[in-house]
Each structure stands twice: as C-alpha cells, then as structure tokens.
C-alpha positions as CSV (number, residue, x, y, z in Angstrom):
1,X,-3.9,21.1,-27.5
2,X,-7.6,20.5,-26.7
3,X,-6.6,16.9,-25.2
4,X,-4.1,18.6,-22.8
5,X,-6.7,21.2,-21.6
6,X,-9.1,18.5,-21.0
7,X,-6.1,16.2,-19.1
8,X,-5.3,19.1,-17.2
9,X,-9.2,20.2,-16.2
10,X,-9.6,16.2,-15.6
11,X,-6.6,15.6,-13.2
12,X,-7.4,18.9,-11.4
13,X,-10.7,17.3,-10.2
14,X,-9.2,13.7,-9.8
15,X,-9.3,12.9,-6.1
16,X,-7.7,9.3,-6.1
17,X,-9.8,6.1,-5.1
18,X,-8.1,5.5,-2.1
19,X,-4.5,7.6,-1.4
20,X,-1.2,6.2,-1.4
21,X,-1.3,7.3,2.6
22,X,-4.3,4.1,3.0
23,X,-2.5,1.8,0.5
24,X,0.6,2.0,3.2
25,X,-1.4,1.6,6.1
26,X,-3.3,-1.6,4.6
27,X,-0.1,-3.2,3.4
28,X,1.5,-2.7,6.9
29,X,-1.4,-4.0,8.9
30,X,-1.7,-7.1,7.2
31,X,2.1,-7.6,7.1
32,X,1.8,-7.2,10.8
33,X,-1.4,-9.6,11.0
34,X,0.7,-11.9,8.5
35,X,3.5,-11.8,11.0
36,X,1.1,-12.8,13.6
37,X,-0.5,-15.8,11.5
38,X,2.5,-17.1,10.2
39,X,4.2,-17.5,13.9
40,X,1.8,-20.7,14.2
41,X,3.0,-21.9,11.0
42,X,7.2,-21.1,11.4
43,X,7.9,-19.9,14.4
44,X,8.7,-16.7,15.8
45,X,11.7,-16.3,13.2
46,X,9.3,-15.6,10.2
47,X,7.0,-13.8,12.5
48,X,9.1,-11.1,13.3
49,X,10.8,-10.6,9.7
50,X,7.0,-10.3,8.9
51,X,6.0,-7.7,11.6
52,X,9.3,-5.9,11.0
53,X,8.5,-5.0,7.6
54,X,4.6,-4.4,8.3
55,X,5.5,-1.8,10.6
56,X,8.4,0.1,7.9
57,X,4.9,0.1,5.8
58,X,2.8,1.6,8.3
59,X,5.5,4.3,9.4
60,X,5.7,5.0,5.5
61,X,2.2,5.9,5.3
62,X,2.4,9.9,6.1
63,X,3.4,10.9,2.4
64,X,0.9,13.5,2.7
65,X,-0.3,13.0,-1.1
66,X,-2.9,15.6,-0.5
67,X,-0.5,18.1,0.2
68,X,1.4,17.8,-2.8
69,X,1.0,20.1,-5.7
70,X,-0.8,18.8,-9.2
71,X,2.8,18.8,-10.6
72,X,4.2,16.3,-7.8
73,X,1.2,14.3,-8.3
74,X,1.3,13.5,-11.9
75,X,4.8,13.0,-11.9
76,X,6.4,9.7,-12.7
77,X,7.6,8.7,-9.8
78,X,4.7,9.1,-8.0
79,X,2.7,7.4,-10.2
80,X,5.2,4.5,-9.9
81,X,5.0,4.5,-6.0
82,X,1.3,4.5,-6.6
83,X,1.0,1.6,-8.6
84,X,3.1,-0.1,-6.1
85,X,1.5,1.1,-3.3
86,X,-1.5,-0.7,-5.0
87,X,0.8,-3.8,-5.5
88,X,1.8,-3.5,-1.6
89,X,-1.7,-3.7,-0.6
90,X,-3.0,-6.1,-2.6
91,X,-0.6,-9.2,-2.1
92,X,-0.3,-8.4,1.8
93,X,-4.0,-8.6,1.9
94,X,-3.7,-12.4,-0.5
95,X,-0.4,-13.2,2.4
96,X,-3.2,-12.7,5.0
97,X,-6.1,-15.5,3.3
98,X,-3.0,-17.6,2.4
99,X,-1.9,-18.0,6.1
100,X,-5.6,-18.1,7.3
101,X,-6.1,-21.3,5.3
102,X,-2.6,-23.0,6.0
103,X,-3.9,-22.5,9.4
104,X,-7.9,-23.5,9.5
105,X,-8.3,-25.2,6.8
C-alpha cells in the first residue's frame, strides 16, 4: 500500500526526459537526412523509401502525450510506444553517422 502511494505521488510529478512527440520528430528528420545521404550511396531508389518513411515519423509526432491523462500515460501501450519511440530515435540518429562515414570517410 505505501509503495503504490509513493508510485502514484512519483508518476504524478514525472515529466518525461524528452516526450514521445520529440522522439518522432528526431526519428523522422534523420530518416529524412538518411534519405538524403544515402541517395549518393544507392541512388534515388533508397533515397526516397528513406525520406518516405522519415516523413510518416514526423507526421506521427502530434500524439499530444501532455494531454493525456496519468491513466493513458502509465498504460502499457504507451509505455511500449515509448520505448520504441526511444528505439526510433536512436538507430535513425546511428543510420545518419553510418551514411556520413560511407560517404567521407
């Protein structure tokens, strides 16, 4: 009982490191700057299936997380869209340094 309280009081005060609304948006720009990169690498094929998909992310990125109830936030699902929203980011920013060093280096 005294854990939940403290869960509760905890997550009420939780303001998330950077929202699921920023995660989208980084994801989809560096898709889109992937798509741009790898165009010098394959060809215009790769380069639009790559801005294609950046550009789904960044239309995805109105969620509006902060106007979602306590309830919606702590709720499974959105703790799996989270994580990959974290996921998302993070290996469309290591696409981007990939295809920067095919490229110059």
């Amino acid at each position: 009982m005294i854990r939940n309280v403290f869960v509760k009081q905890y997550t009420m005060k939780k303001k998330y490191l950077i929202s699921i609304e920023r995660l989208h948006l980084i994801a989809g720009f560096s898709l889109v700057f992937s798509g741009i990169l790898v165009y010098f690498i394959d060809g215009i094929e790769m380069a639009l299936s790559w801005l294609v998909f950046g550009a789904m992310y960044v239309s995805m990125s109105d969620i509006g997380e902060d106007d979602m109830s306590e309830e919606k936030r702590n709720h499974s699902s959105h703790m799996i869209r989270r994580l990959f929203g974290y996921l998302g980011a993070s290996f469309s920013i290591i696409l981007v340094i990939y295809y920067l060093n095919k490229i110059f280096l």
